[in-house]
LOMAR-717526 format. One record per residue (C-alpha): residue in one letter; x, y, z. Coordinates in steps of 0.02 Angstrom, whole numbers, plus 50000, padded with zeros to 5 digits. Layout:
BEGIN
aXYZ
...
! end
This chain:
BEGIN
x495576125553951
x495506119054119
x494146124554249
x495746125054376
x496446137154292
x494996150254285
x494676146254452
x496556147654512
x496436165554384
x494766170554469
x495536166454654
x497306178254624
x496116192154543
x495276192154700
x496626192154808
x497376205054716
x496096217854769
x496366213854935
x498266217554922
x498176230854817
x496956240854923
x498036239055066
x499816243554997
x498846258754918
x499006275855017
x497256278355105
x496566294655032
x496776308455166
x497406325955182
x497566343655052
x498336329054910
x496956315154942
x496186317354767
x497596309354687
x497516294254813
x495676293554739
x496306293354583
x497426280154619
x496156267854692
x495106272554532
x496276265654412
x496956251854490
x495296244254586
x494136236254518
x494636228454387
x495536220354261
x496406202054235
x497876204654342
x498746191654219
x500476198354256
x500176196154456
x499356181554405
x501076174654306
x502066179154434
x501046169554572
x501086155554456
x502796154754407
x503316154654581
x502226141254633
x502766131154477
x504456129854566
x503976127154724
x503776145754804
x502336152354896
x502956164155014
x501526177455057
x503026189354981
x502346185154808
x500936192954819
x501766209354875
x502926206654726
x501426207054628
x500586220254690
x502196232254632
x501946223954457
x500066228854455
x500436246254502
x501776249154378
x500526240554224
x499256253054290
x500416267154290
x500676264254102
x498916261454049
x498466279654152
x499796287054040
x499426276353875
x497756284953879
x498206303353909
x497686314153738
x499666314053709
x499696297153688
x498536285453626
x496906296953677
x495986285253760
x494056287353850
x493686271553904
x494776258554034
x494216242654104
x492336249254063
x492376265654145
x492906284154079
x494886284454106
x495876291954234
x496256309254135
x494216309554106
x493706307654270
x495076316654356
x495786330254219
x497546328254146
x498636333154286
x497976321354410
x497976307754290
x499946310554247
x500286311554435
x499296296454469
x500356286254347
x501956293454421
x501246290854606
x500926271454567
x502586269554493
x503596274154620
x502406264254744
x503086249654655
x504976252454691
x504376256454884
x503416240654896
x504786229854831
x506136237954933
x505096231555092
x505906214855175
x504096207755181
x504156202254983
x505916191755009
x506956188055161
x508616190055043
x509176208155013
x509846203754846
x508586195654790
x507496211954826
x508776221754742
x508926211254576
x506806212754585
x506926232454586
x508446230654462
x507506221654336
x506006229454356
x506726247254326
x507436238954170
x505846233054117
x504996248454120
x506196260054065
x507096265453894
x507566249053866
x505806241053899
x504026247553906
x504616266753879
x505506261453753
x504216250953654
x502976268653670
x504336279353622
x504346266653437
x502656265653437
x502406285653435
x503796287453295
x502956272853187
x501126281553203
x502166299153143
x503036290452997
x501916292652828
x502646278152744
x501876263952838
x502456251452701
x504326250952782
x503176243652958
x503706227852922
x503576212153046
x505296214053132
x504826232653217
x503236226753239
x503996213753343
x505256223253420
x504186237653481
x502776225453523
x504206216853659
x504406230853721
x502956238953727
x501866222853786
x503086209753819
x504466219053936
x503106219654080
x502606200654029
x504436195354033
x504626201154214
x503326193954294
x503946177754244
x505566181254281
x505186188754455
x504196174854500
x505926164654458
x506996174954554
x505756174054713
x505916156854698
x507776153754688
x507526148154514
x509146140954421
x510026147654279
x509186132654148
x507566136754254
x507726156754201
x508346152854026
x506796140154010
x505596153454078
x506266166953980
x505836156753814
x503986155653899
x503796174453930
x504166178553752
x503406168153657
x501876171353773
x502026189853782
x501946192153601
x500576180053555
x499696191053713
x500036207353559
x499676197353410
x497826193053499
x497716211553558
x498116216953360
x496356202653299
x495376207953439
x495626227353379
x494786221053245
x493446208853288
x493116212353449
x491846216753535
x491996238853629
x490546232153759
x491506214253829
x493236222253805
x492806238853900
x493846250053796
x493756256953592
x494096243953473
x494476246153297
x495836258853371
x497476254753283
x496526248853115
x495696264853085
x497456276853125
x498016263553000
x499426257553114
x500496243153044
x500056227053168
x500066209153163
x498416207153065
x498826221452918
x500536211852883
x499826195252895
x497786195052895
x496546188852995
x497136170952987
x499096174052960
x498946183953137
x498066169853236
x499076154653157
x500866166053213
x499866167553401
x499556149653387
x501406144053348
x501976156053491
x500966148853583
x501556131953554
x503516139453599
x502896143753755
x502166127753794
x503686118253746
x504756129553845
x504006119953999
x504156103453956
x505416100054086
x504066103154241
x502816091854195
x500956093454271
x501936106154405
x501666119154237
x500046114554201
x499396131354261
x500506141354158
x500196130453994
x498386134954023
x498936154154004
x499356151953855
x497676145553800
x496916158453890
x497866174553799
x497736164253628
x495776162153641
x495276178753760
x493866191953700
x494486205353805
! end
């Protein structure tokens, strides 16, 4: 893997702070707790790789309009949003985030929920602004797809599979195709858009979105498959969260229908999809080729 790319990774992670802290509400007021709990969750930390893809993909066609970053920012505070509420007791009952106690323990239950909701409607404020795009439409198809992303159809959707596999007894009838299916949801829906956002800022072409759509895929569920290994062999201390999680509530992943090595040679030949995908923009995707490296070989 390239030392541009974990220096162009390590320069948007940065950046992101910066921009983040400033399209976040300032804590003041009778309601300033949850603003507290809003710059808990989403500062200080994390890989930002969906900002990151965004950026990227943008600048792979030719875009870097300081709109991107705002663009971004809304993506980061709607992947936030859903980690606050994948950790709640309700859900996936979670202590530890990013290497700190997780918004419902530092903050109780109710502030945590509100936090997530705060955050997520941030995101639809922020993108509504004419500072991310000059074109109205373009804006509109951003909010558009995003909603889509995130909803029943998307990332709800994926948790709302998820919570009905983890109920159902018979985990034998888990096979590969839900797996899949909830996992691009779940994971890939949020993946998907940042690719395809950073297209649309961009002015990207129809073969351009088709080509990038391919990418985000392929990329977004090799990004699972190593989450599903690293439950396993990972390390609690590095990743900053439980491991072991889904393997001891005996979920059905990637690595129980396929092993160890069957999981990480399907993340490798996703991996080579996505690559191919790009093919037609030469060293101009070099970055985002690298990204796939990066999610195939991460320890956290």
């Amino acid at each position: 893997m390239s030392g541009a790319f974990h220096t162009r990774l390590a320069y948007i992670a940065a950046e992101m702070e910066t921009v983040l802290a400033q399209v976040l509400p300032e804590p003041a007021g009778p309601q300033n707790r949850i603003m507290d709990a809003m710059h808990y969750a989403t500062l200080g930390g994390g890989k930002r790789l969906r900002p990151f893809l965004l950026i990227e993909t943008a600048r792979m066609l030719g875009y870097e309009n300081s709109g991107v970053w705002k663009a971004a920012a809304a993506l980061e505070c709607v992947h936030v949003y859903s980690l606050i509420h994948d950790d709640l007791p309700c859900m996936d009952d979670d202590d530890l985030r990013r290497g700190k106690p997780t918004v419902h323990k530092a903050y109780g239950e109710a502030l945590a929920v509100l936090a997530g909701d705060a955050l997520l409607t941030l995101a639809f404020e922020i993108l509504a602004q004419d500072n991310v795009h000059p074109n109205a439409e373009t804006r509109l198809q951003l909010i558009n797809d995003l909603a889509a992303s995130a909803g029943t159809h998307g990332m709800i959707g994926g948790q709302v599979i998820d919570i009905a596999a983890s109920l159902n007894p018979d985990k034998t009838k888990q096979d590969e195709t839900l797996i899949t299916h909830l996992q691009a949801l779940k994971t890939g829906a949020l993946m998907h858009y940042a690719v395809i956002a950073g297209g649309r800022l961009a002015g990207a072409s129809d073969d351009d979105l088709r080509n990038l759509s391919i990418y985000a895929d392929a990329l977004g569920l090799a990004f699972q498959i190593r989450d599903d290994i690293l439950d396993v062999e990972g390390d609690s201390a590095a990743m900053g969260k439980r491991t072991q999680k889904d393997f001891g509530l005996g979920k059905a992943t990637f690595v129980t229908i396929h092993g160890l090595a069957g999981a990480k040679d399907r993340a490798a030949e996703l991996g080579e999809t996505a690559k191919n995908a790009l093919k037609a923009y030469g060293h101009k995707a070099d970055i985002l080729k690298a990204s796939v490296d990066f999610v195939l070989n991460r320890q956290k």
